[in-house]
C-alpha positions as CSV (number, residue, x, y, z in Angstrom):
1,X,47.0,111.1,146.5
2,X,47.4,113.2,143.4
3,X,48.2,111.7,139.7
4,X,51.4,113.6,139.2
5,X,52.4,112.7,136.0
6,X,56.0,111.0,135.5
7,X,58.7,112.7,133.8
8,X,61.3,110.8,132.1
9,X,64.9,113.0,132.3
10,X,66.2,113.7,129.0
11,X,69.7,112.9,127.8
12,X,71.4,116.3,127.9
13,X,74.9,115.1,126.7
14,X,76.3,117.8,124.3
15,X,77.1,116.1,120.8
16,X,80.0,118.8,120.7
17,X,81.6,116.6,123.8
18,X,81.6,113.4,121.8
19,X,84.4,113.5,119.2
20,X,84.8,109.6,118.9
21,X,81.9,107.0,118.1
22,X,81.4,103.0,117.7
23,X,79.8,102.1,114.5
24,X,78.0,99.2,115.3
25,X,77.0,96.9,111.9
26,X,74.8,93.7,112.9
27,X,73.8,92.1,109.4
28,X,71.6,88.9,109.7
29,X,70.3,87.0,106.9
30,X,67.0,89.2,107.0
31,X,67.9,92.8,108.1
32,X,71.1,95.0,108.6
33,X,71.1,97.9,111.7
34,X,73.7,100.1,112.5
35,X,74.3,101.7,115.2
36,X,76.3,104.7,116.0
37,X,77.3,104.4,119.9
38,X,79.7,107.1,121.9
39,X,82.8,105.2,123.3
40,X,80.7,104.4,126.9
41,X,77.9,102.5,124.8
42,X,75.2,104.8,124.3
43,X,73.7,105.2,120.9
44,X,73.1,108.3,119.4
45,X,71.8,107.5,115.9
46,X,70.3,104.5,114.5
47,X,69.3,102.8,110.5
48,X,68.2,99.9,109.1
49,X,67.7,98.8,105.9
50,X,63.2,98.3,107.1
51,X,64.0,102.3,108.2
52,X,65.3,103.1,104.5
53,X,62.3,101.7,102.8
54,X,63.3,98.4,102.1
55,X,60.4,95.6,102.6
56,X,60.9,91.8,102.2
57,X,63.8,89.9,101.1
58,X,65.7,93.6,99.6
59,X,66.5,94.6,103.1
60,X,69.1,92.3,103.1
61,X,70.8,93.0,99.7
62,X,74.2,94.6,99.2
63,X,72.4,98.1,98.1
64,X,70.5,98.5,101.4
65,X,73.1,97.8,103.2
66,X,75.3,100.5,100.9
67,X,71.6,103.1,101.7
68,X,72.1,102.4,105.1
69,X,75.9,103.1,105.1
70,X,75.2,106.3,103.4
71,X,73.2,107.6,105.8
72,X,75.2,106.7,108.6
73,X,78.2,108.5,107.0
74,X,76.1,111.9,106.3
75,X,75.5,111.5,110.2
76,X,78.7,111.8,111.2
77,X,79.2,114.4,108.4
78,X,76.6,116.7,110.1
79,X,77.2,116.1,113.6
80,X,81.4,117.1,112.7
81,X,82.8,113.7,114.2
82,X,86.8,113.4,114.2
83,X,87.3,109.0,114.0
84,X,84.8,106.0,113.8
85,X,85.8,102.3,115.0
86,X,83.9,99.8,112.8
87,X,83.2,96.6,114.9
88,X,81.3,93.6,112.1
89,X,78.5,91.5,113.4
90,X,76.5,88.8,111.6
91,X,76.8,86.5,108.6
92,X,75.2,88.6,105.7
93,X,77.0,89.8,102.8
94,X,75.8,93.5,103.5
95,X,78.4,94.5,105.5
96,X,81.2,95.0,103.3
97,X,78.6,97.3,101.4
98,X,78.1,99.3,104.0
99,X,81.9,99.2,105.3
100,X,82.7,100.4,101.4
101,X,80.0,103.9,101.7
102,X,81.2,104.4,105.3
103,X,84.8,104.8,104.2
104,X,84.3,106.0,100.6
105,X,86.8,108.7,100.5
106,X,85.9,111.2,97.9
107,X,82.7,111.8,99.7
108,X,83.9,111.9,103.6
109,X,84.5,115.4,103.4
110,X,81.4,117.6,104.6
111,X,80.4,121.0,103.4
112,X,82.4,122.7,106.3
113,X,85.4,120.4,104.9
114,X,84.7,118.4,108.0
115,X,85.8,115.0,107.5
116,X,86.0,111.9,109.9
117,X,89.1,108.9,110.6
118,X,88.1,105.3,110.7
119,X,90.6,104.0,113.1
120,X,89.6,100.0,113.7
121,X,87.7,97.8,111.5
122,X,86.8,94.5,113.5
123,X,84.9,91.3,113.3
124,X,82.8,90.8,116.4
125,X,80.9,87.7,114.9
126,X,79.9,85.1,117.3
127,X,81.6,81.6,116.3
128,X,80.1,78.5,118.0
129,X,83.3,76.3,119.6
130,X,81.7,72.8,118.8
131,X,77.9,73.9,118.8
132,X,74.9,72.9,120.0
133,X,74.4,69.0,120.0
134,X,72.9,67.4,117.3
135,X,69.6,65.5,116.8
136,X,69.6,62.0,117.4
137,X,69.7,60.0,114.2
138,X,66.6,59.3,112.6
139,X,65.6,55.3,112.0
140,X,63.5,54.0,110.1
């Protein structure tokens, strides 16, 4: 038998076809990602705050999450998408920094005079219904 080596088939989706995304915001107490997603679920650009240069406890301050926001909305800028749905995941204050440079409005207008729609904003945090049982009480 030969070695033929294996080729992996590239993603040829057009980014002309894709005229709405998901932006996907998951903040945790350490880190925030985004990702951009088309409307089936595949992403098609991703940040962090540890992909912006931030190292330690600063990746999960406000102002990364407002650098990671930023780049985000220069992505869509560039790439001449038409509306974003916002969907909120995770417990850090970050979000709302990076909601605010998403949507800042007297910079979402590209050089072209492209410009994008944010059409939902929603909270997909995970809320425990009771939780997970406690430990036994300790006696001493």
């Amino acid at each position: 038998m030969k070695n033929k080596a294996i080729t992996k088939k590239k993603d040829t989706r057009k980014l002309q076809d894709v005229q709405v995304v998901n932006v996907c915001i998951k903040s945790t107490f350490n880190n925030i990602i985004l990702s951009i997603t088309t409307q089936s679920g595949s992403v098609l650009f991703q940040a962090s705050a540890g992909s912006s240069g931030f190292k330690g406890p600063k990746k999960s301050t406000p102002y990364a999450g407002q650098v990671v926001g930023e780049k985000a909305r220069t992505w869509l800028l560039t790439n001449g998408i038409k509306a974003a749905s916002i969907i909120l995941k995770g417990p850090n204050s970050s979000r709302e920094s990076a909601v605010k440079a998403l949507a800042n409005p007297t910079e979402t207008v590209g050089k072209n005079g492209q410009s994008y729609v944010i059409t939902l904003l929603s909270d997909a945090t995970p809320i425990p219904h009771n939780g997970c049982r406690s430990r036994k009480i300790r006696k001493v």
